[in-house]
N, C-alpha and C positions, 0 to 999 in steps of 0.2 A: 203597449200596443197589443191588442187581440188578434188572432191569428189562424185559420185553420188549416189542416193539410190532407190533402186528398188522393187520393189514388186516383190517376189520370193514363187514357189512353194516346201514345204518340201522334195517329191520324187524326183524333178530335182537338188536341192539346198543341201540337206542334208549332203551328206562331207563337203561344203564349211561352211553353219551354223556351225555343230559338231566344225568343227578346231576352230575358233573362241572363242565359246562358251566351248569348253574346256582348251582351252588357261588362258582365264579370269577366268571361275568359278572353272574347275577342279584343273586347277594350281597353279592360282594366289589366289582364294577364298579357294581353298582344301574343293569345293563342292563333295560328291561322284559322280560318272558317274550315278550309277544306278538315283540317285536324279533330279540331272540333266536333262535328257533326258526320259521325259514321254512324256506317253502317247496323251499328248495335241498338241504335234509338227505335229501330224497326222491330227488334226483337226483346228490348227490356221492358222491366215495369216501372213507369213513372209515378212521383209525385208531386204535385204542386200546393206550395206554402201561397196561400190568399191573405190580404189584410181584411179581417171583419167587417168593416167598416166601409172602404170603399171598394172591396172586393177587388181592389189590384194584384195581378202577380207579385209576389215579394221573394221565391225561392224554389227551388228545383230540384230532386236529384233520380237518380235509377240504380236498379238494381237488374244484375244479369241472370241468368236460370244456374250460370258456373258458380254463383255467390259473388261476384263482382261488385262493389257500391262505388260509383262514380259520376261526374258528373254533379255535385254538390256544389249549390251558388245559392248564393243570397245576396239580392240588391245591397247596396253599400249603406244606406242611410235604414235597413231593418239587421246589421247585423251585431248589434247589442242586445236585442231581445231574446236571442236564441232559437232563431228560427232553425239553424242547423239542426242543433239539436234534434228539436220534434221531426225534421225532414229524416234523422237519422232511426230515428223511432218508428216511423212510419216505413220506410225499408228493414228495420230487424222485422217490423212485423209481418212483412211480404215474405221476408225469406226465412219465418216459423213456418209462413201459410205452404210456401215451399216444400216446406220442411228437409232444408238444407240443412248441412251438417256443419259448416263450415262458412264463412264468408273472406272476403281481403277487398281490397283496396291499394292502390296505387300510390302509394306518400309521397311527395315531395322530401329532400333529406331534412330538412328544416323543421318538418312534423315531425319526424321518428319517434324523440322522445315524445311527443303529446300522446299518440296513438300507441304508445306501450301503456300509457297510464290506463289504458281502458281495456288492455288487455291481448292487443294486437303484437305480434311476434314478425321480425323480419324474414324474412325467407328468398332466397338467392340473391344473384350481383345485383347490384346498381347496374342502371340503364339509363338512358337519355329518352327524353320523349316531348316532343315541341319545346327542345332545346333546354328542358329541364332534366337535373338526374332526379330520380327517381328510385322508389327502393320497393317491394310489393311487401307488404303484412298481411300476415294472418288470424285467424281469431275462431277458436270453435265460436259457433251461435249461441252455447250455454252460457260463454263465460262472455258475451261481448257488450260494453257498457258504452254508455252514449257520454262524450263529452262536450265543453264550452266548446266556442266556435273556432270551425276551421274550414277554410274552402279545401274543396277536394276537384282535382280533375281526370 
């Protein structure tokens, strides 16, 4: 499957995001809506992963101005292709344009090892967060690699 991913504004993009992203966390994770959908979708930068073909949304994710990347979903029947991936490419590339120094992410414990393979480093306690714990990693933006697929919330 062909695929592209674009840099999308929240006000123009936001039903397409939402469906997506309720799709995978609302449904498939049984994240609350209210959880969900804060207040940061207003102030991140979006991108959205399109199928070539029938130009359906297939994947989502954002990046914060703090170097935050969160928010990674990908329909269930596009995520053998690696749509994550290029969504995660497309956010390092926001947060060169940035020109952030740093980035992290929110793991799940489950990820931990995955997101060391790429160069992500733990940093403080475990926390709980829509009843998941939780671990925050870090990664300078020099050294930070894209791996196979993983939802991120």
């Amino acid at each position: 499957m062909s695929y592209t991913v674009s840099r999308v504004k929240w006000e123009q993009a936001a039903p397409l995001l939402k469906n997506i992203r309720e799709q995978v966390f609302v449904c498939e994770w049984r994240i609350p809506k209210h959880i969900e959908f804060d207040r940061k979708d207003h102030f991140a930068c979006h991108v959205l992963a399109c199928h070539d073909k029938t130009q359906e949304p297939i994947g989502t994710g954002r990046i914060l101005s703090s170097g935050e990347i969160s928010r990674i979903a990908v329909l269930k029947f596009c995520r053998k292709d690696q749509v994550d991936k290029a969504i995660l490419q497309a956010l390092l590339k926001i947060a060169r344009e940035m020109a952030l120094k740093e980035i992290f992410i929110y793991s799940p414990l489950e990820a931990i090892e995955y997101f060391r393979k790429f160069n992500f480093n733990s940093s403080g306690a475990v926390f709980m967060e829509a009843g998941m714990p939780k671990q925050k990693m870090t990664c300078p933006l020099n050294e930070a690699g894209v791996a196979k697929y993983y939802l991120s919330h």
